[in-house]
C-alpha positions as CSV (number, residue, x, y, z in Angstrom):
1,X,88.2,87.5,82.2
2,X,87.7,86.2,79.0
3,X,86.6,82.5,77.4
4,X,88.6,81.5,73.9
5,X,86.9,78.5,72.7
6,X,89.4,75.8,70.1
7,X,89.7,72.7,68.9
8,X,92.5,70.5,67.8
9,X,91.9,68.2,64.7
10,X,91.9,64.6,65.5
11,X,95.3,62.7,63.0
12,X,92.9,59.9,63.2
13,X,89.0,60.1,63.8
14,X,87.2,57.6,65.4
15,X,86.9,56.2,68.9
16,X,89.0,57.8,71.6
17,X,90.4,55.2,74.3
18,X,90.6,56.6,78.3
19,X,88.7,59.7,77.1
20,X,89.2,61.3,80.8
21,X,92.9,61.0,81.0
22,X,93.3,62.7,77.4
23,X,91.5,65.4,78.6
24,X,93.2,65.5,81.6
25,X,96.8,65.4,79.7
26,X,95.5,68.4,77.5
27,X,94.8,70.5,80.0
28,X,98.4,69.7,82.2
29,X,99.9,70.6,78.7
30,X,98.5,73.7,78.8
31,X,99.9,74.7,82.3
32,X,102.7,73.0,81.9
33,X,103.9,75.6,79.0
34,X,101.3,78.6,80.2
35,X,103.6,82.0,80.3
36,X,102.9,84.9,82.9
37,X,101.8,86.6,79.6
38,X,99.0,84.7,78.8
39,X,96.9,85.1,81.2
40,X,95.6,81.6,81.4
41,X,93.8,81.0,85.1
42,X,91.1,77.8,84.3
43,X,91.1,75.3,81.0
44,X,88.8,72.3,80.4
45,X,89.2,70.0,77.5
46,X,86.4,67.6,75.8
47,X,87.6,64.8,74.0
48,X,85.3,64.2,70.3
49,X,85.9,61.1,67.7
50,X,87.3,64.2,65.2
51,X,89.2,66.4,67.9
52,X,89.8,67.8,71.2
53,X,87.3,71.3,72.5
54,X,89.9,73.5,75.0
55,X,87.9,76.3,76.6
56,X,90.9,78.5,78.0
57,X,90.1,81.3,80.6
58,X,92.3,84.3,79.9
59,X,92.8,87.5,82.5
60,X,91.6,90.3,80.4
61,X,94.3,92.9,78.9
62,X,93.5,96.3,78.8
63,X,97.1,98.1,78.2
64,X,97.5,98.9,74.1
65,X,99.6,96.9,72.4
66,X,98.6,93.7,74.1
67,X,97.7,90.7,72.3
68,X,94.2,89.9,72.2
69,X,92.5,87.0,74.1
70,X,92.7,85.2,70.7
71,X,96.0,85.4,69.8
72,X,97.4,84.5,73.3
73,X,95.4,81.3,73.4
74,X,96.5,80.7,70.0
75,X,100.2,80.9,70.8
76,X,99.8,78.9,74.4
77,X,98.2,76.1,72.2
78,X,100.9,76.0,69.8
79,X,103.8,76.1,72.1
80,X,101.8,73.3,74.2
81,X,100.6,71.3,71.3
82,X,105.0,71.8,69.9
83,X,105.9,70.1,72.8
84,X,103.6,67.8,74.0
85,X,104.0,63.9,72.8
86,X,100.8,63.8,73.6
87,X,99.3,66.2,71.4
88,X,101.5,66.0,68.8
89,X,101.0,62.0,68.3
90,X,96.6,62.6,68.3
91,X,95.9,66.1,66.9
92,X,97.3,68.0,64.2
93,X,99.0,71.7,64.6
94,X,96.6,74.0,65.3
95,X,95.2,76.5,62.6
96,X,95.2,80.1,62.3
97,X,92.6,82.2,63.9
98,X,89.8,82.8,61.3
99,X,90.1,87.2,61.3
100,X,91.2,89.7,63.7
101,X,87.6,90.1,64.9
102,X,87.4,86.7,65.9
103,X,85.9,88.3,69.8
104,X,82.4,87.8,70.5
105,X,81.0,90.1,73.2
């Protein structure tokens, strides 16, 4: 198994209202739009005044020419964050991964 941490940028920073259910909404995002592919099997979400943490838990790939960890989080959270009112009306698209070694461990 593997952990990606990511945030989504806050539109507006400052104070966020019913904290729990935002998190909650995040996360049902996330499953709502999770492929077999992916590999997601847990995600938590954290609500912040400037954004929203996601810790996803992926199944680990081992066969070549599968995406990393990384890049399939990436993707889930852009498809989710696409698609969700939710997401799309608080945080902004999410950004690029920084490199290709982006993998701690």
């Amino acid at each position: 198994m593997e952990i990606v941490y990511a945030s989504l940028k806050r539109r507006q920073p400052g104070p966020t209202a019913a904290e729990v259910n935002e998190a909650a909404e995040a996360v049902d995002a996330l499953w709502a739009h999770a492929e077999p592919g992916d590999g997601l099997q847990h995600a938590s979400a954290l609500p912040a005044s400037d954004r929203i943490d996601l810790l996803l838990y992926l199944l680990t790939r081992d066969a070549p020419g599968q995406p990393d960890a990384v890049s399939r989080a990436h993707h889930l959270i852009c498809r989710s964050h696409r698609t969700s009112p939710l997401l799309r009306r608080c945080y902004l698209p999410p950004e690029p991964p920084e490199s290709p070694d982006h993998v701690v461990g």
